[in-house]
Residue frames relative to the residue before (quaternion, step in Angstrom):
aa qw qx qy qz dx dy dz
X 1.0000 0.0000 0.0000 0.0000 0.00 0.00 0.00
X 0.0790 0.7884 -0.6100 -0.0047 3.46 -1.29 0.77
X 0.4825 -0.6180 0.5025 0.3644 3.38 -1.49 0.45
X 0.6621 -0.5539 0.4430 0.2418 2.92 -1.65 1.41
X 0.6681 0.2076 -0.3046 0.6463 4.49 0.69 0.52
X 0.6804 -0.5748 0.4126 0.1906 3.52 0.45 0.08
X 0.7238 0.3761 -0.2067 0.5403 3.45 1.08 -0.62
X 0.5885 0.6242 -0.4162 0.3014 3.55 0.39 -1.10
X 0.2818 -0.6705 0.6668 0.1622 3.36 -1.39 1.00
X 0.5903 -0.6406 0.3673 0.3259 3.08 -1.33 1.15
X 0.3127 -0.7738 0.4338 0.3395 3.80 -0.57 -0.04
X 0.2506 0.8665 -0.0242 0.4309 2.96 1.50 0.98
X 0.0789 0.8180 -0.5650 -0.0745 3.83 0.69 -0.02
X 0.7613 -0.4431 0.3860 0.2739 3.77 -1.52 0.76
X 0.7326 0.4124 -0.2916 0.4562 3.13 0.76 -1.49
X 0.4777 0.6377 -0.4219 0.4327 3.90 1.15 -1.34
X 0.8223 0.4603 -0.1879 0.2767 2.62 -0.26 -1.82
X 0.6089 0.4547 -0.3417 0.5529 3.90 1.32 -0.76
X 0.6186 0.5490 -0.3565 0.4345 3.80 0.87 0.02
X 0.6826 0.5009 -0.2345 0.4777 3.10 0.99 -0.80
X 0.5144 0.5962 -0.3477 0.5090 3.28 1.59 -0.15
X 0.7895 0.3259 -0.2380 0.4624 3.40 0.65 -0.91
X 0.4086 0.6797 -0.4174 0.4437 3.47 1.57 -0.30
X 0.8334 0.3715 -0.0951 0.3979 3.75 0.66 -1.43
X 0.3131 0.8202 -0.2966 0.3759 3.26 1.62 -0.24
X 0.0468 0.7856 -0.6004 -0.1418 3.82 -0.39 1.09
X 0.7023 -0.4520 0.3036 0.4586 3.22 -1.20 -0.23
X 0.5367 0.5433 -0.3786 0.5230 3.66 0.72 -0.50
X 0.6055 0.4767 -0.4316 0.4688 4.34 0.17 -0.71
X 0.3004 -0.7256 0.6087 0.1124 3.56 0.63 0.02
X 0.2646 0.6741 -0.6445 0.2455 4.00 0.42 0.46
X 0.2058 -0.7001 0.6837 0.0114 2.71 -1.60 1.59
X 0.8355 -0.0589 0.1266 0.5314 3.53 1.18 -0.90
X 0.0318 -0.8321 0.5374 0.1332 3.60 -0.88 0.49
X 0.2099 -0.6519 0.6977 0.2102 3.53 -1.21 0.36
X 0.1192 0.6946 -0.7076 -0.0516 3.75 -1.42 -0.23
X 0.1945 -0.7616 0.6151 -0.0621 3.58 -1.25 1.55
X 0.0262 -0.7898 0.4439 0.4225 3.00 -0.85 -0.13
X 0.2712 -0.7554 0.5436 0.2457 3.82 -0.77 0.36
X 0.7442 -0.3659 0.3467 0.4382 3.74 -1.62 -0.12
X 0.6864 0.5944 -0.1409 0.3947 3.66 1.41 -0.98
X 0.5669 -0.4780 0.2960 0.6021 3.10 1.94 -0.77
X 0.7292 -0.2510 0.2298 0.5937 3.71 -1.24 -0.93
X 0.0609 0.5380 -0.8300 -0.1336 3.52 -1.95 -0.21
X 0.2428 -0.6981 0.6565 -0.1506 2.68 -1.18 2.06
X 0.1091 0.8148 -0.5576 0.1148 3.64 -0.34 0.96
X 0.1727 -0.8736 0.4160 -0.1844 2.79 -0.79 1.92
X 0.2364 -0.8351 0.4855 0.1050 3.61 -0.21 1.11
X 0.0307 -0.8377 0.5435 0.0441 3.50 -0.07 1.26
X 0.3763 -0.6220 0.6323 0.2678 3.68 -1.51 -0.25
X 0.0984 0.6990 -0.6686 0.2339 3.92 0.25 1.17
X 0.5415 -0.3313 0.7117 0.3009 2.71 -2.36 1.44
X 0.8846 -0.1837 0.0271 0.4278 4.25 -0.48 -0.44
X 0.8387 -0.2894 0.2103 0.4107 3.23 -1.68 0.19
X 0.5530 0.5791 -0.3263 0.5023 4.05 1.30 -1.59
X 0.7383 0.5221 -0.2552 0.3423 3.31 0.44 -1.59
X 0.7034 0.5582 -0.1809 0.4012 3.77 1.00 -0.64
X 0.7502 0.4109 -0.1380 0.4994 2.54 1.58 -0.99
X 0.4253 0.6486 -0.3677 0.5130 3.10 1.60 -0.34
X 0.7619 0.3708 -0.1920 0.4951 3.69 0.54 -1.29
X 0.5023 0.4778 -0.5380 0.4796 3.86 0.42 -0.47
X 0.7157 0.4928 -0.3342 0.3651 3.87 0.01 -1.81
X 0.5466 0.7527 -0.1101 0.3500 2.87 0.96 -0.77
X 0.5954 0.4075 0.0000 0.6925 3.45 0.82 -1.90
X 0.5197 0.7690 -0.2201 0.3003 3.70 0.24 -0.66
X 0.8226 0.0006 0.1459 0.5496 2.49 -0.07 -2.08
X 0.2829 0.6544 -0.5368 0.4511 3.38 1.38 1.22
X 0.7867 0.4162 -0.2009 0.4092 3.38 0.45 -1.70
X 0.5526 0.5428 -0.5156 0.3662 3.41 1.29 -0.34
X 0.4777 0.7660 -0.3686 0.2219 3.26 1.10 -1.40
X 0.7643 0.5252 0.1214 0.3540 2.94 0.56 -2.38
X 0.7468 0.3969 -0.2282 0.4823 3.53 0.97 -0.83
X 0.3700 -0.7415 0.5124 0.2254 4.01 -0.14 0.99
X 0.6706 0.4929 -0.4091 0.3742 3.45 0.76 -0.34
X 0.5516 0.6497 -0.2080 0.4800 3.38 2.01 -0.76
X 0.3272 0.8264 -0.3881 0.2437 3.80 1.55 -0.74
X 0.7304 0.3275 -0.1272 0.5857 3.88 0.73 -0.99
X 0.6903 0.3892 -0.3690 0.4857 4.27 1.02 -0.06
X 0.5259 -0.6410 0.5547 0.0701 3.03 -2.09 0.32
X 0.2431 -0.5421 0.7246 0.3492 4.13 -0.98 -0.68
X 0.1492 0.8209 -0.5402 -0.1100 3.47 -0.27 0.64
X 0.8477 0.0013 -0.2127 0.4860 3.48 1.36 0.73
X 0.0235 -0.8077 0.5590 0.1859 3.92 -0.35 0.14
X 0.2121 -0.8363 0.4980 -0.0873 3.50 -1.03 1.33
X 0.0572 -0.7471 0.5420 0.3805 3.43 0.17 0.38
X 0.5132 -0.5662 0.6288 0.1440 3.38 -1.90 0.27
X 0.2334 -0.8829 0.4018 0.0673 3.65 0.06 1.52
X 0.4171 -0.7027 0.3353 0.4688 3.05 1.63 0.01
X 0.5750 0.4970 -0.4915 0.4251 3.82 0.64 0.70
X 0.4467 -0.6351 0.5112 0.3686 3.77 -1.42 0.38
């Protein structure tokens, strides 16, 4: 996640902000777990889904996402600016 100029700090602490994940969370997103950092670039949100396949996760993470941005006033000025799955290799 990033802010729509690039600079803006989220208004937002990690931990909140990992609630609000599980706050918004339907049953279908299949959330097993979230992390949330912050980096120089903005948030990295990293999400552990249960998908029938890779589309399907990724479909729902982007998904879940760019719900909680939606929803979270402190989020008002941020984006999803990508969802990747994570193939398990460094």
């Amino acid at each position: 996640m990033k802010s729509r100029d690039g600079r803006r700090e989220p208004g937002i602490d990690c931990a909140s902000l990992t609630d609000a994940f599980w706050a918004h969370t339907q049953h279908h997103d299949r959330l097993e777990h979230v992390r949330i950092s912050r980096s120089a670039q903005g948030l990295s949100v990293t999400l552990f889904l249960q998908g029938r396949t890779e589309r399907d996760a990724t479909t729902s993470g982007l998904a879940l996402c760019q719900r909680v941005v939606r929803l979270i006033p402190a989020l008002d000025a941020w984006h999803v600016e990508s969802c990747n799955p994570w193939h398990g290799r460094s």
